[in-house]
N, C-alpha and C positions, 0 to 999 in steps of 0.2 A: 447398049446405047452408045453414039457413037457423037463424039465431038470431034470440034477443032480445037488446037491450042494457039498459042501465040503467032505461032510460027506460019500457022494455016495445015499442019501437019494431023492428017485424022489420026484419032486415036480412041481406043475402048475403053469407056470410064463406068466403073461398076456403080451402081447406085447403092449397094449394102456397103455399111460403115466398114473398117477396120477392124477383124475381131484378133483378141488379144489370146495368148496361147491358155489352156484349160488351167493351170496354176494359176494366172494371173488372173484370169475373168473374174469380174465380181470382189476381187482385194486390192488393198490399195498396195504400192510398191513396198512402203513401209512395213505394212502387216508382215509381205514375204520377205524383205530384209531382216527384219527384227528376227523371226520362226527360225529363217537359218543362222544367224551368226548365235542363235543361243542352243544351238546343236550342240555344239563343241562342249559347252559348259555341262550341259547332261552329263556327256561321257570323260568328265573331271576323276571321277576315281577308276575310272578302267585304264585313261591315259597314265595315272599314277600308280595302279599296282600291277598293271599287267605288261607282259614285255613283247613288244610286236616288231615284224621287220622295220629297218630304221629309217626307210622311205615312206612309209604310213606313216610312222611315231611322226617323223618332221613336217607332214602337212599337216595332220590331225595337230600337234602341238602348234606348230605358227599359227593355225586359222585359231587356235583356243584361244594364246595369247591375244590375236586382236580383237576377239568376240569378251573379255575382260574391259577391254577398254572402251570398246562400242557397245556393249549392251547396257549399261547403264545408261548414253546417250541417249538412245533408242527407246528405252524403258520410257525416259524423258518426252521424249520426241510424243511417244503413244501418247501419254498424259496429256499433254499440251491440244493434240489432235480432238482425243477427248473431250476437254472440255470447248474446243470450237465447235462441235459435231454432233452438240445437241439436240437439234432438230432433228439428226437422222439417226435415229436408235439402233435401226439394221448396224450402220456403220460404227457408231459407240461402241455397240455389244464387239466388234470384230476388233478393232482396236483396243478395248479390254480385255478380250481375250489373250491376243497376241504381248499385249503389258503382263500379264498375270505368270502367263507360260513363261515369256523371258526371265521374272523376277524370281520364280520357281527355279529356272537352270542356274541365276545368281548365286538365290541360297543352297545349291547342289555345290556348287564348284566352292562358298565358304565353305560347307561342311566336309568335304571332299580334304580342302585343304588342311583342315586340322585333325583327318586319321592319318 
């Protein structure tokens, strides 16, 4: 289909929406922010007992470090989401999911920390 714009300039305007890439379709930004920044915290006792080249160790460790301090936020974040997002169960259940898993990598990275 073909329009004008402001300008009177033709141009080809798709009538199918924007679609978002296959990761994202269907989640909200949150869900995939929260999944990855609690990545790092899984692999809390591998970063701690195992010795890897020192360009790995420095990104794996810096993204760990801020995924400590963002994933409790985030954890937050889910909750709050949660409880606005009552009506839509689909979407509860995926935000509790993504709350659960993060809080799951939390208590990995304490228990990590005190072998």
């Amino acid at each position: 289909m073909q329009s004008n714009n402001e300008l009177g300039v033709r141009m080809n305007v798709s009538e199918e929406p924007t679609r978002l890439p296959p990761l994202l379709s269907g989640h909200s930004i949150l869900d995939v922010v929260t999944l990855g920044m609690a990545l790092p915290l899984f692999a809390s006792y591998w970063i701690k007992h195992t010795s890897v080249p020192q360009a790995i160790f420095t990104l794996v460790y810096s993204w760990a470090l801020a995924s400590v301090i963002v994933v409790p936020l985030l954890i937050a974040a889910e909750i709050t989401v949660i409880s606005f997002a009552r009506t839509d169960p689909k979407a509860s259940r995926a935000h509790a999911f993504c709350a659960s898993v993060a809080a799951a990598a939390a208590v990995i990275f304490l228990v990590a920390r005190q072998l």
